[in-house]
C-alpha positions as CSV (number, residue, x, y, z in Angstrom):
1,X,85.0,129.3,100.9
2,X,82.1,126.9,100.8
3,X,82.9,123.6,103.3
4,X,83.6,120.0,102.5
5,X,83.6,116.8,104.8
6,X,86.1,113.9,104.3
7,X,85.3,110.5,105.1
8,X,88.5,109.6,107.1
9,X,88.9,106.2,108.0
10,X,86.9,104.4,110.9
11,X,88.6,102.7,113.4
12,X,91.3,101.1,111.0
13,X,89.6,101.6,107.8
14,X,88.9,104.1,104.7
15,X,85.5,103.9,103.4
16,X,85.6,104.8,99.1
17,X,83.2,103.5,96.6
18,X,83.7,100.3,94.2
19,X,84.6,101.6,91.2
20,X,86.3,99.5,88.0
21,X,88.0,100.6,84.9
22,X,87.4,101.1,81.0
23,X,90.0,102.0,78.6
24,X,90.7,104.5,75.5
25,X,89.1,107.8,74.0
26,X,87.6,110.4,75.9
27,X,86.4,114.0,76.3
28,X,85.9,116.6,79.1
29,X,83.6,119.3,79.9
30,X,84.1,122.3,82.7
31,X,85.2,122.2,85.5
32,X,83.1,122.7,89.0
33,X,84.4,123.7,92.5
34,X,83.4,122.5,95.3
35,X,79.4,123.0,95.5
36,X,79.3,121.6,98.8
37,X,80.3,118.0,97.2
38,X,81.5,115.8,100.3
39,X,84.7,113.6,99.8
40,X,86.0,110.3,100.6
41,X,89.8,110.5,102.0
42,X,90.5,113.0,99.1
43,X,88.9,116.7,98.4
44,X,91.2,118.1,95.6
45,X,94.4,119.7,94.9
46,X,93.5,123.5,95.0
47,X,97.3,124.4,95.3
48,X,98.3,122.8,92.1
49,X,95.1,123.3,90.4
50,X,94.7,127.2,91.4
51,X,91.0,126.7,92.6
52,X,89.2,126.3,95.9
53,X,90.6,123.7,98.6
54,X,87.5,121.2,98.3
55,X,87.7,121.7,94.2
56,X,86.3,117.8,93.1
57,X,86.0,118.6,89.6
58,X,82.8,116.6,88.6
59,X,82.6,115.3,85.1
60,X,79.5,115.3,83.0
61,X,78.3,111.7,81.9
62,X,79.9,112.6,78.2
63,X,83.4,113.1,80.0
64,X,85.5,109.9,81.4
65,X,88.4,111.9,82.7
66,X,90.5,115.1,82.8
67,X,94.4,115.3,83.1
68,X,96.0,118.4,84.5
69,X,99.2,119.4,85.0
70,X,100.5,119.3,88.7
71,X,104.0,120.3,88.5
72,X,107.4,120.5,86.8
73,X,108.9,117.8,89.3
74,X,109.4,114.0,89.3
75,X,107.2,112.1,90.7
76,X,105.0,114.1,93.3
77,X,101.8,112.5,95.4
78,X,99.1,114.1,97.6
79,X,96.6,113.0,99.9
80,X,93.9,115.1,102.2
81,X,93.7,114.7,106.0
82,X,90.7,115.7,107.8
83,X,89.6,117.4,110.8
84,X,89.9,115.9,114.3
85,X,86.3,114.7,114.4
86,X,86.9,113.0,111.2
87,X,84.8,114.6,108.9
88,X,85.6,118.3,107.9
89,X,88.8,118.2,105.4
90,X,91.4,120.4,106.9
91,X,94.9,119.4,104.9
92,X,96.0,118.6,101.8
93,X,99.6,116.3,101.8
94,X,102.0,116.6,98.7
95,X,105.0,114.8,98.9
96,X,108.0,116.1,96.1
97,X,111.3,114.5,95.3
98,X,114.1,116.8,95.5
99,X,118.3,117.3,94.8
100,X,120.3,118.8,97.3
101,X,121.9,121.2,95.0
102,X,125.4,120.0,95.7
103,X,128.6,118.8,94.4
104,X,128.7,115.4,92.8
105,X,130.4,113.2,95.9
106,X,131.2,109.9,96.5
107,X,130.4,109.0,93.2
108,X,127.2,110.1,93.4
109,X,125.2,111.9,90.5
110,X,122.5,113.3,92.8
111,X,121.9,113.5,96.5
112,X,118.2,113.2,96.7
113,X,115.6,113.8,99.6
114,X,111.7,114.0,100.1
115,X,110.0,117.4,100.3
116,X,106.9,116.4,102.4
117,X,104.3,119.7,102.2
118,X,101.0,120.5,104.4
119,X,98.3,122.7,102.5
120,X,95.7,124.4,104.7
121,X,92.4,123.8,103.5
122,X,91.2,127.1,105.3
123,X,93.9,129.7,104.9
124,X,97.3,130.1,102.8
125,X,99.4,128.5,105.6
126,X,102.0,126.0,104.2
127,X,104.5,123.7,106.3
128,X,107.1,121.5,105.3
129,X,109.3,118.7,106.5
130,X,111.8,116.5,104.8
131,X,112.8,113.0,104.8
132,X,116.4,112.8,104.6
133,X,119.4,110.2,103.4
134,X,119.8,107.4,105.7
135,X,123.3,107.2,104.9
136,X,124.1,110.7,103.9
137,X,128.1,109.9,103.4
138,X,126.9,106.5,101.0
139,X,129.2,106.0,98.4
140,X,127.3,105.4,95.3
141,X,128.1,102.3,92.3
142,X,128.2,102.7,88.4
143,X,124.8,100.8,88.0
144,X,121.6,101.6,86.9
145,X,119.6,102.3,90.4
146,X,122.6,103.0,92.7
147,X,124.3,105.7,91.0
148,X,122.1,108.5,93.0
149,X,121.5,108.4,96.9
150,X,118.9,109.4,99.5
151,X,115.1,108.7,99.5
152,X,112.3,109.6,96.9
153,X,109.0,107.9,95.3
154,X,106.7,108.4,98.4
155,X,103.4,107.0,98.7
156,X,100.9,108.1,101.4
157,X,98.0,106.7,103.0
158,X,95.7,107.6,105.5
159,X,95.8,105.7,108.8
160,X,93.7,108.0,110.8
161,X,91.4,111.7,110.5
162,X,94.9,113.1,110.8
163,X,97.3,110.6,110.9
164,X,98.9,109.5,107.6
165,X,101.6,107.0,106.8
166,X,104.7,107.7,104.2
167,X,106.2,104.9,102.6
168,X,109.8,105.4,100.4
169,X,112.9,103.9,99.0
170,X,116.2,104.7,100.9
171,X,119.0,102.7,101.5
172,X,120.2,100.3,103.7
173,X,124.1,99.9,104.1
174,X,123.9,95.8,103.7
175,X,124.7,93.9,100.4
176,X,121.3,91.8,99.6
177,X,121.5,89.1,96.9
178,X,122.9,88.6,94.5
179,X,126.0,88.5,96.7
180,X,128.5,89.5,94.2
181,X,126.3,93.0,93.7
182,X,126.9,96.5,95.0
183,X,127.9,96.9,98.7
184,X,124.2,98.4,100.1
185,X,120.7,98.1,99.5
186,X,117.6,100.1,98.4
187,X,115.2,99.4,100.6
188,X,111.8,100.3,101.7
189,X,111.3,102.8,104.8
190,X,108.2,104.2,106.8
191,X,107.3,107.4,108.9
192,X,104.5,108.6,110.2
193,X,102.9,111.9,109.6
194,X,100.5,113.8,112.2
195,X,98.7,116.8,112.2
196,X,98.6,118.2,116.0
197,X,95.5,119.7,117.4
198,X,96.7,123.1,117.5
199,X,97.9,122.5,113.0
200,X,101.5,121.5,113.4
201,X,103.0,118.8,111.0
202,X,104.4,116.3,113.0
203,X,106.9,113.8,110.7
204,X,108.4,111.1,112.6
205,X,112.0,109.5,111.7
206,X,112.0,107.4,108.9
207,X,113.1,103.5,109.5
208,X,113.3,100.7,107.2
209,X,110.8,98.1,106.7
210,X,112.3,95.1,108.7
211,X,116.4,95.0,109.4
212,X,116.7,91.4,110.1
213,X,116.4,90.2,106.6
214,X,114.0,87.5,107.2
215,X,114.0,84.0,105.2
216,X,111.6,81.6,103.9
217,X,110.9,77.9,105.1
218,X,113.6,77.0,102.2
219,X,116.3,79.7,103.1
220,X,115.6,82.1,100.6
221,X,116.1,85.3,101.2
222,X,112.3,87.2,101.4
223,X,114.1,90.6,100.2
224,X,116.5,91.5,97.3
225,X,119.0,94.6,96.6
226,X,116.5,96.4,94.7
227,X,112.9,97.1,97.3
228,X,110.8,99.5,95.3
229,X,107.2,100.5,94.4
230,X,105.6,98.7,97.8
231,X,101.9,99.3,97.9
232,X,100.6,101.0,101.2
233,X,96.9,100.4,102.1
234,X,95.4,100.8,105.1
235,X,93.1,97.2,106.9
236,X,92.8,95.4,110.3
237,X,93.4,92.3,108.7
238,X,93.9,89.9,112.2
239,X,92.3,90.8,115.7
240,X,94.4,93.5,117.7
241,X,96.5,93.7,113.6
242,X,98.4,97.2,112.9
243,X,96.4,99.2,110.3
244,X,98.9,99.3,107.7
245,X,99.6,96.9,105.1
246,X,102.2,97.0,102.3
247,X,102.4,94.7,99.2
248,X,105.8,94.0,98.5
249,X,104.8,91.7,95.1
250,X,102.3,91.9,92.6
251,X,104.0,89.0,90.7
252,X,107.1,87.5,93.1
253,X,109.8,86.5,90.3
254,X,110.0,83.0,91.1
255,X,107.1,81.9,92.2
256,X,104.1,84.0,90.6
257,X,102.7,84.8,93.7
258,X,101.5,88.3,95.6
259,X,103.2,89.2,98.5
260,X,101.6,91.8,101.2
261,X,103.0,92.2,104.7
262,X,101.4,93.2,107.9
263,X,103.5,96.5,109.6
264,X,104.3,98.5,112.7
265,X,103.9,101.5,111.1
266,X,105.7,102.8,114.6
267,X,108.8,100.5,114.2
268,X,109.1,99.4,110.9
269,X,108.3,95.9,111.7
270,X,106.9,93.2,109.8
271,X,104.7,91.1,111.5
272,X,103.0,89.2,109.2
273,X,103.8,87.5,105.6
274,X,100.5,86.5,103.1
275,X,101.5,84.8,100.4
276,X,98.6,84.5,97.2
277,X,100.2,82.0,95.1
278,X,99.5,81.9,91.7
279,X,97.7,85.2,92.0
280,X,100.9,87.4,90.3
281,X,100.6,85.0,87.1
282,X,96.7,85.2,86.8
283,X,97.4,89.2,86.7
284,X,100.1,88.8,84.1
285,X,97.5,86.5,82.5
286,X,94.6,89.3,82.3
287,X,97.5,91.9,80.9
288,X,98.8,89.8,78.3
289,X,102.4,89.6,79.4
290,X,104.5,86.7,78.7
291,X,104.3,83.8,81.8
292,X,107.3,83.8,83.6
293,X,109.3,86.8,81.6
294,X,109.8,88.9,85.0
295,X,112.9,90.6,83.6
296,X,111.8,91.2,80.7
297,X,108.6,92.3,81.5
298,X,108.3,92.8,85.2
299,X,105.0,94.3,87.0
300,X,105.2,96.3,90.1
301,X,103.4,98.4,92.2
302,X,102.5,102.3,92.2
303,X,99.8,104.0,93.6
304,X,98.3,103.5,97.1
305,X,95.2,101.5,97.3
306,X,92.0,102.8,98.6
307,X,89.3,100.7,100.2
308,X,86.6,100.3,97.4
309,X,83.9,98.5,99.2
310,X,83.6,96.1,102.4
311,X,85.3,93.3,100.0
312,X,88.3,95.0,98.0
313,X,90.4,97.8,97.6
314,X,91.8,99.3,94.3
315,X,95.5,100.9,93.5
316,X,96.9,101.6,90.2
317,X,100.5,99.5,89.2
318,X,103.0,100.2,86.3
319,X,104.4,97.6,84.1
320,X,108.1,98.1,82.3
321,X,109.6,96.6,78.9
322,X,113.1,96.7,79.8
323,X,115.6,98.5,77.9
324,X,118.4,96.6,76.8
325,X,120.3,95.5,73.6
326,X,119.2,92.4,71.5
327,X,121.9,89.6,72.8
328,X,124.8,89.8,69.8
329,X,124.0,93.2,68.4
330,X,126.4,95.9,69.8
331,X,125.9,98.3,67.2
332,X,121.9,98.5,68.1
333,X,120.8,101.3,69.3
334,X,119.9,101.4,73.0
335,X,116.0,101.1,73.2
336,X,114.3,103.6,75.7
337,X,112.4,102.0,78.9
338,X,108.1,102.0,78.4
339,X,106.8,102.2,81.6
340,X,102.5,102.0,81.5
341,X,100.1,101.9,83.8
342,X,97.3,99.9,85.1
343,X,94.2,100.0,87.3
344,X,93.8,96.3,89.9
345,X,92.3,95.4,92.5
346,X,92.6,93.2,95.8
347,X,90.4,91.2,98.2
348,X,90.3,93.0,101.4
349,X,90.6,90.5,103.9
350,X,94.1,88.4,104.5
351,X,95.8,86.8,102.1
352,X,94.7,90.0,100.0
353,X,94.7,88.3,96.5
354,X,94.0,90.0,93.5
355,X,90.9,90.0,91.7
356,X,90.6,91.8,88.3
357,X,92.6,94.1,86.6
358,X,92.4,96.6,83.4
359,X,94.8,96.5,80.6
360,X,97.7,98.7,80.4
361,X,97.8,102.2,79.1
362,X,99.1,105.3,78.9
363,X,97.4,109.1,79.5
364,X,97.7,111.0,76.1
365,X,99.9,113.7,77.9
366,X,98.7,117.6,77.9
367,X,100.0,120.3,76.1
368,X,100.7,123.1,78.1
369,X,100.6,123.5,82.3
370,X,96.4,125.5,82.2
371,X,93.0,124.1,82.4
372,X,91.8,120.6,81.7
373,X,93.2,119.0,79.1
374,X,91.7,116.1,76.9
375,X,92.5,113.1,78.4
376,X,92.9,109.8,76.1
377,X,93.7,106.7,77.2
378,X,95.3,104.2,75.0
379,X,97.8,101.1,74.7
380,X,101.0,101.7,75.5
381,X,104.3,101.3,73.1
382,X,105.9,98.0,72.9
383,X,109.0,99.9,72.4
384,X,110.6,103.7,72.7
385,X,112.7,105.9,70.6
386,X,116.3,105.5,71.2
387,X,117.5,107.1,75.1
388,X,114.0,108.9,75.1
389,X,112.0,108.9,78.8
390,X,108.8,109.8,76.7
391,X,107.2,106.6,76.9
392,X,107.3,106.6,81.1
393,X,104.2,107.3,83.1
394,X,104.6,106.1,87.0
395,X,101.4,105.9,89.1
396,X,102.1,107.2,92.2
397,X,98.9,108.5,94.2
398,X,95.4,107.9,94.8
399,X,92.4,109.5,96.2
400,X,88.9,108.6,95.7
401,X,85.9,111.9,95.9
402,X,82.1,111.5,96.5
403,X,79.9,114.3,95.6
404,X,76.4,113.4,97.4
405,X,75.6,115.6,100.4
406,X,75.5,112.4,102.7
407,X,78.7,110.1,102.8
408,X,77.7,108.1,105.9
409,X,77.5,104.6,103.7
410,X,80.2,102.4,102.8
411,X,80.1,103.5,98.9
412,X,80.7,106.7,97.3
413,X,77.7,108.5,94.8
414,X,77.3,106.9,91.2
415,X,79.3,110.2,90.2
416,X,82.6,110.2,92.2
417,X,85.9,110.6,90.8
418,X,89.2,109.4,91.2
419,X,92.5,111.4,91.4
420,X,95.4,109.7,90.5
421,X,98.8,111.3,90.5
422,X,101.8,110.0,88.0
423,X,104.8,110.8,86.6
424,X,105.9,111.7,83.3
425,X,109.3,111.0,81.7
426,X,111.0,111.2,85.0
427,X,110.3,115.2,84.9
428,X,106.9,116.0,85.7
429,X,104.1,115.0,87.4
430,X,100.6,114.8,86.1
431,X,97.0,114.8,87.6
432,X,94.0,112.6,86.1
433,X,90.7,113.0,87.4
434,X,88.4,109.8,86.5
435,X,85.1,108.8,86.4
436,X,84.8,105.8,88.5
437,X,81.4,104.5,86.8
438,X,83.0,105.4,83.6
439,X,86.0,103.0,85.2
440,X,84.0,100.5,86.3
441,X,83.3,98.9,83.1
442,X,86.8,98.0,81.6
443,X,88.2,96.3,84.7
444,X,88.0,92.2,84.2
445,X,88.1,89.1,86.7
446,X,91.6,87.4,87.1
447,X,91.6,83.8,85.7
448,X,91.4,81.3,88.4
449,X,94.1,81.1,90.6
450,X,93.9,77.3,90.7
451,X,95.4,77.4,87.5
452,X,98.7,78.6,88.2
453,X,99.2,77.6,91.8
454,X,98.4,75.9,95.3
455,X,95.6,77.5,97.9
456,X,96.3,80.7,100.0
457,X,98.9,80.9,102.7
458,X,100.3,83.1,105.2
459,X,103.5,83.6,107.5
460,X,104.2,85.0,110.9
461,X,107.4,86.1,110.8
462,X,109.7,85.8,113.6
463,X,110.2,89.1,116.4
464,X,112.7,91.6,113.9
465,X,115.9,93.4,114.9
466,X,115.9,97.1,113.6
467,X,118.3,99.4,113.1
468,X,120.1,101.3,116.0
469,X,118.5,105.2,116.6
């Protein structure tokens, strides 16, 4: 097997290349394998893909992207880990949702939990681990969101060589607003994930992402009974600051602003609050989505975000028309949920506001689980057939892949590629290798935040209780 070299992050960061994004029609040529091609905190998904471990699958200048099928489950991620000294890639990281295959219980329609899988880059050798219910005996409410318990949608980042971190929904046994709601919370939860010396998958215990429910200046509560899709990245963003990061809001209902938070990855603490006001509403701006409709039209997180450049990073969201009846018509049928993605990205130094953003769109999905597929990009739906999950594609993961022979720079070659990971109708997961200088031309400056709001701001939060061990 022919060898390729990760650039893993340095000191606190991840070095990938600036790439931005264009939309709609596109077609694909063969694929390559390895070829020595170096990578940048991704080499490929061999396991899924049935090819070598550092398979990059290079595109030729005609092709934007490729979509490939990656598996018959809901919602599955991956990242690469390298080698001790940081540079060889050694381990590939998929994390899976899974049902415990038992009995419905406590009113429960599923019991879910988080299949998290190490791939040797050198050998066959698989490992596993899981992340488990944090309150296994839960008893679950007749509402869209709580009527299943335990963990899934993880998102990985790299925090180190072979270090990563794993961010989830679980739940929380505490009623958030509104108060007159279900009697727990789905909330957000970290653990860390190491690779040992001698190739052993360490996965530390999973705790929740701040247990004293903090408040603002006002009294508002900072955290709701529904915590999902928080954006891990990885930054120093203060002297002596913990490396990971998590936005919490693209586009805070209320107030139009983005929201990231400063974490112990060790603890589950949140040290840190930076507010961007106004920089939620210049995103909805650029995607055409109505000001100040967050129910209706609410934008949230997916992917990851990778480190782009010295300046920004980049991560991949989703956007949702909600389903519900039109007010006074009963008899109408019950529209399906459209959930489509978009590409953004974020200043890289605190309070991380975003800066451009694509429109949405959807992958034209492939037919059949073999070989490249044509990959076509295009605008979403404004509405679904009737109960059908069709129209949902979920970002979930994202890995960036250089080809040049020398990666030492802070930018990846003119010809790396992108990996993203989503989810398909809440069934299977797809793979979409990209371009990134065929990206690069579609992705547009927000409008001025000035517009919509007052000037940057951020929060230290006072010391946080957690929960017991």
């Amino acid at each position: 097997m022919r060898e390729c070299s990760v650039m893993a992050p340095q000191s606190w960061t991840m070095r990938v290349f600036l790439f931005f994004f264009p939309l709609f029609s596109l077609r694909y040529g063969a694929a390559s394998a390895c070829n020595g091609a170096r990578a940048n905190s991704a080499v490929g998904v061999s396991h899924y893909l049935g090819s070598a471990c550092c398979e990059y699958n290079a595109l030729p200048p005609e092709a934007g992207a490729r979509t490939y099928y990656f598996g018959q489950t809901m919602n599955a991620a991956h990242t690469i880990l390298a080698s001790q000294d940081g540079r060889l890639a050694e381990w590939i990281v998929r994390t899976v949702n899974k049902d415990y295959k038992l009995p419905r219980r406590n009113g429960c329609t599923a019991t879910k939990f988080i299949r998290v899988e190490l791939y040797s880059c050198r050998n066959e050798s698989v490992q596993s681990a899981d992340i488990e219910p944090s309150l296994p005996k839960r008893t679950c409410t007749n509402l869209r969101n709580f009527r299943t318990n335990g963990p899934e949608d993880a998102r990985l980042v790299v925090l180190e060589p072979s270090t990563f971190g794993l961010v989830s929904n679980n739940w929380v046994g505490e009623r958030r607003a509104p108060t007159d709601g279900p009697p727990d919370s789905k909330h957000q939860f970290v653990a860390l994930g190491v690779v040992t010396a001698d190739g052993v998958l360490r996965l530390q215990r999973s705790r929740p992402l701040y247990k004293a429910w903090p408040v603002d200046r006002d009294g508002n509560q900072l955290f709701g009974a529904l915590e999902k899709n928080w954006v891990p990245f990885a930054v120093a963003s203060e002297p002596g600051e913990d490396t990971l990061h998590v936005f919490q809001r693209l586009d805070e209902p209320g107030s139009g602003a983005s929201i990231a938070f400063a974490v112990d990855a060790a603890t589950g603490a949140l040290k840190r609050r930076y507010a961007c006001p106004g920089a939620g509403s210049a995103l909805r701006a650029r995607l055409g989505l109505p000001a100040g409709e967050w129910d209706a039209h609410p934008i949230s997180g997916g992917t990851n975000a990778v480190r782009i450049n010295t300046t920004h990073f980049l991560a991949f969201g989703h956007t949702m028309r909600a389903a519900r009846r039109d007010v006074g018509s009963p008899a109408q049928p019950f529209p399906g949920r459209v959930y489509a993605q978009f590409a953004y990205t974020f200043e890289a130094s605190p309070p991380f506001c975003l800066a451009a953003a694509t429109r949405e769109f959807h992958v034209s999905v492939p037919q059949g689980t073999t070989g490249p597929l044509v990959a076509s990009f295009h605008t979403p739906p404004q509405r679904a057939a009737c109960c059908s999950e069709s129209a949902v594609q979920f970002p979930m993961g994202l890995v960036a892949v250089s080809h040049a022979s020398d990666n030492s720079g802070d930018a990846l070659d003119e010809h790396a590629t992108l990996q993203l990971t989503w989810g398909y109708a809440d069934s299977a997961t797809y793979l979409s290798v990209i371009r990134l200088d065929w990206l690069r031309q579609h992705l547009h400056p927000l409008p001025n935040r000035g517009e919509f709001d007052a000037p940057n701001s951020s929060t230290l939060l006072s010391p946080p209780t957690f929960f017991p061990p």
